[in-house]
DOMARDREN-933158 format. One record per residue: x, y, z of N, C-alpha, C in turn. Coordinates in steps of 0.05 Angstrom, whole numbers, plus 5000, padded with zeros to 4 digits. Layout:
N
XYZXYZXYZ/...
//
This chain:
262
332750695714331950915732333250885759/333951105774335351125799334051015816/331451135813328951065841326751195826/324450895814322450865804320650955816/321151015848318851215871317851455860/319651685846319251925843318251925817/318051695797316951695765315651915770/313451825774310151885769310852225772/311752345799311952595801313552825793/315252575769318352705753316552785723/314652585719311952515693311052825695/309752775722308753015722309053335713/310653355724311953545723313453615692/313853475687315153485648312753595642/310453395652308353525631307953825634/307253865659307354105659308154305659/310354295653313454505637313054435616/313054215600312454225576310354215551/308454155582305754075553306253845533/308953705540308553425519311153465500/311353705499313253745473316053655482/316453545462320053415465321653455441/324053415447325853415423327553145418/328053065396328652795399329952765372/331952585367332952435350331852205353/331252105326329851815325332451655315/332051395319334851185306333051215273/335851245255336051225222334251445220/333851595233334051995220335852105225/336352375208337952465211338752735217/336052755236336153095248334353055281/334553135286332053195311329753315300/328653135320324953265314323453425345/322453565337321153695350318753615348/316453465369313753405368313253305400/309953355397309053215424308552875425/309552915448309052555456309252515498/307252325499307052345521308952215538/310252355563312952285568313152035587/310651945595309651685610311051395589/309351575560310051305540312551255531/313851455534317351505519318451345540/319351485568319551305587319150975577/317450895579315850505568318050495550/318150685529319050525494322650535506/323650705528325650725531327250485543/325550475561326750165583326550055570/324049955555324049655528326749655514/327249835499330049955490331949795500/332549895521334849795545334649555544/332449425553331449105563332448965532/332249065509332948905488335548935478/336949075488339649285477342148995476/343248905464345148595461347448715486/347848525497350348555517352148335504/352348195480353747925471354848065448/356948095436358248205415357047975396/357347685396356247495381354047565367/352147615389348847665383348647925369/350548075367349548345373347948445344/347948275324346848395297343248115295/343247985311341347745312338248045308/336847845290334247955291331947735295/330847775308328447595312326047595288/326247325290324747205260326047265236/328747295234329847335206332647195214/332346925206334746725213337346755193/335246945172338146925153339247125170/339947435182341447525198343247405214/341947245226343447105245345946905229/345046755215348046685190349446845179/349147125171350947295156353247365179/351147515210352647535231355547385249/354147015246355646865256357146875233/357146895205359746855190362047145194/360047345195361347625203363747505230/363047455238364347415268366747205260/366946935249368446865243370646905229/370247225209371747315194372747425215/372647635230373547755251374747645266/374747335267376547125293378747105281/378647135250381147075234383447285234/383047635240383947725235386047695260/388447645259390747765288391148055302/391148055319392548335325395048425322/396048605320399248655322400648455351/402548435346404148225366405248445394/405248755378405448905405403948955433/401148855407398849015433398448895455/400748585459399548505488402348655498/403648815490404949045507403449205528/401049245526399249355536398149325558/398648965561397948885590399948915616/403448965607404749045622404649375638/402749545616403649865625400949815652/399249735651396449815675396549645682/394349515700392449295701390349335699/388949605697386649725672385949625654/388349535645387549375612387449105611/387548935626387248675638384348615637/383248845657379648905655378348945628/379249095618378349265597378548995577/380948865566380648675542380548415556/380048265584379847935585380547795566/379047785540378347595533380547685501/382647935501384347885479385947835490/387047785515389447735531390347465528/387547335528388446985515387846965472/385647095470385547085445385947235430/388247385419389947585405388147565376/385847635378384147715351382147905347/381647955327380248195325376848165339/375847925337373147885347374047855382/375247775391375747785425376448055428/376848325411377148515426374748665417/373348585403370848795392369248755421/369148435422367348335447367548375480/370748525479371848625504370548875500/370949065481369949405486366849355486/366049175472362649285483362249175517/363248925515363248905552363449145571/366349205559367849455580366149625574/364649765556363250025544359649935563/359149695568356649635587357849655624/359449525624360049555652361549785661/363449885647364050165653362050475663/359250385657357150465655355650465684/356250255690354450195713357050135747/358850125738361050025756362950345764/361950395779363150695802366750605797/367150395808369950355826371050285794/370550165776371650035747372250365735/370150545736370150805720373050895732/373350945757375351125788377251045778/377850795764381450585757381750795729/379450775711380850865696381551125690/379051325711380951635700383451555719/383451475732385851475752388051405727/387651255710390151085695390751365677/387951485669388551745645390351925663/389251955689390552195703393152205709/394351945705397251835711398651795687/398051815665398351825639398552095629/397452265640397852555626399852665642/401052565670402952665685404952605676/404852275666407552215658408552285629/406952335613407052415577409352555575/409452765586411652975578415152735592/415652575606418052385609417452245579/414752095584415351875560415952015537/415152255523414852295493417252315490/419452505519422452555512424152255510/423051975523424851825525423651615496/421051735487420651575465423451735444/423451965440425452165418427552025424/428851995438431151875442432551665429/429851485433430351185419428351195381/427551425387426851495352428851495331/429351255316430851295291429151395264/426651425270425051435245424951745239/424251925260422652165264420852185254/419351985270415852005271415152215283/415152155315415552295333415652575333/413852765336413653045341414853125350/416953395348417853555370416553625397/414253695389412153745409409753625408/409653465429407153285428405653335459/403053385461402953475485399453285487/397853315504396153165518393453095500/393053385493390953455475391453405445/394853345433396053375412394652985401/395252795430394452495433391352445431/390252595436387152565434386152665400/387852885396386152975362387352755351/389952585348390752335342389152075341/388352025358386451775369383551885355/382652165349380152255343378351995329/376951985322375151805301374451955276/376451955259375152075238372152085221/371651845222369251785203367151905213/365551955201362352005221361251765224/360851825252359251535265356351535265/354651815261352051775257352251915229/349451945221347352115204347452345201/347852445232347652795241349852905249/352352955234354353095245354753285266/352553375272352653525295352953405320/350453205308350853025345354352875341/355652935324358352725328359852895341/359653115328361153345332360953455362/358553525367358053575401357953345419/357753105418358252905436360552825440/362652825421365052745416367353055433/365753235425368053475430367353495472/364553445479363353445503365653225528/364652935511366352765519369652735518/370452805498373252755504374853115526/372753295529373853585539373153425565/371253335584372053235609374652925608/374852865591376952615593379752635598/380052925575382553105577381853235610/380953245623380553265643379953595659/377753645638376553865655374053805662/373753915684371353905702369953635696/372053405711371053185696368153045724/367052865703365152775718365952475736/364152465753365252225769364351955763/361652015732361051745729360351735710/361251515694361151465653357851515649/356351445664353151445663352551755651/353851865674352852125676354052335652/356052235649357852415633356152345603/355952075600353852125569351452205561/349752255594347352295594347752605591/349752795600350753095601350753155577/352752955557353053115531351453035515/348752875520346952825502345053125508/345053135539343453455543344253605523/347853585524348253855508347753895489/347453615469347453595441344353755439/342353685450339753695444338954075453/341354155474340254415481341654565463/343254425448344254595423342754755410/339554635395337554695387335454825390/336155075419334555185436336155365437/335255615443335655835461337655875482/336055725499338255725529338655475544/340455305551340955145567341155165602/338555055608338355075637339554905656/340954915669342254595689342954825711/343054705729343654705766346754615757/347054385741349454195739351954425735/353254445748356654665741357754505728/358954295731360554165714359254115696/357354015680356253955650354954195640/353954555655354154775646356754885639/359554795650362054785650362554855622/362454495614363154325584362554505576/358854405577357454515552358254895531/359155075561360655285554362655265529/364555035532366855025516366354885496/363654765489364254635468362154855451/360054985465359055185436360455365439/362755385447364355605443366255605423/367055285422369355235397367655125380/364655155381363455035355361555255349/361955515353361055745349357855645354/356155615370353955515385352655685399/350255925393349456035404348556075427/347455835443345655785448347355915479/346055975495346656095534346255895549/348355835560347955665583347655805611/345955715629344955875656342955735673/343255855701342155695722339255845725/337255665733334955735731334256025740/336156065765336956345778337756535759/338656545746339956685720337356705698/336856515688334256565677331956735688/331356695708329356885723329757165725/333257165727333557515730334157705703/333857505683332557575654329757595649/328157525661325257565648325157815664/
//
């Protein structure tokens, strides 16, 4: 929480806009639910959440009171120490010094378990770190300027013709996409994924990783509603473009806008 001062009168007020009712995805379902619950208690079950959430890639599968987990895990992990990386990817530490931050710990240990254990680091502290987030759009923003030199001086030295005629900013991101589904609910992949990478490509981008996931989780959930209310311009922005290319009914509008509808 930003400032635990205003809880009680943030409590409030939910309740009384909402009467209790919330919408929610639970972990291992696979839709949103719609039901009442009191938003004092959600709040509690939420921070506990957090307070238990693994910051140790090691730990990260450990269950309490079930020791066999914890052996399957530490063997999981050892398999993973075994795997190498490609011999190029410490190429990677010459282009930034972004990426120095970002992987520590594959820079000395070129294996697959030192970089799993770098992205969940980087994916917790990127979170909470203003000036760590600023390096890296800065590194994206300097990267999409230079794309159009590199792709022509990659063709050049192309004997294969991999290499696209036309390869352009947005062409590198459907590339990199994640194909698989990462949850249950395709939708939430589909609208978090299309939310987050449309400010990365860099529209109406946000100034902080916090904020930017807490936006497209709004969006995902106001998908399911009528109308999307936010003050927010930039995450009413997104949210525009992504039920727009995901044919998404739903109206986005400022509370002002709402009022001059009823």
């Amino acid at each position: 929480m930003k400032d635990p001062t205003y809880s009680a009168s943030h409590l409030a007020n939910i309740v009384r806009l909402t009467q209790q009712l919330c919408i929610v995805q639970y972990w291992g379902e696979s839709d949103v639910r719609w039901h009442y619950r009191d938003p004092s208690e959600f709040l509690e079950s939420t921070l506990e959440e957090l307070r238990l959430t693994p910051t140790n890639f090691r730990t990260l599968l450990y269950v309490d009171g079930i020791p066999e987990a914890k052996s399957i895990w530490d063997a999981q992990c050892v398999e993973f120490e075994k795997v190498a990386l490609p011999e190029n990817f410490s190429q990677i530490f010459e282009v930034n010094p972004i990426f120095e931050v970002m992987f520590p710990r594959t820079k000395t240990a070129m294996n697959m378990l030192s970089m799993l254990e770098d992205i969940l680091a980087f994916s917790a502290t990127i979170s909470a770190d203003f000036v760590l987030y600023k390096q890296f759009r800065r590194y994206l923003t300097t990267a999409q300027q230079q794309l159009p030199g590199m792709v022509e001086m990659a063709k050049a030295y192309d004997k294969s013709g991999t290499i696209p005629q036309r390869l352009t900013w947005d062409d590198l991101w459907e590339q990199a996409a994640v194909k698989k589904r990462l949850s249950s609910n395709a939708a939430y992949d589909q609208i978090i994924d299309l939310f987050t990478t449309t400010d990365m490509k860099g529209y109406r981008r946000d100034e902080r990783f916090a904020n930017l996931i807490d936006d497209a989780i709004h969006c995902f959930y106001a998908a399911h509603a009528a109308y999307f209310i936010t003050l927010d311009k930039r995450c009413a922005d997104k949210a525009k473009v992504v039920y727009k290319q995901l044919g998404i009914v739903t109206k986005v509008l400022t509370p002002a806008e709402l009022v001059s509808l009823l």
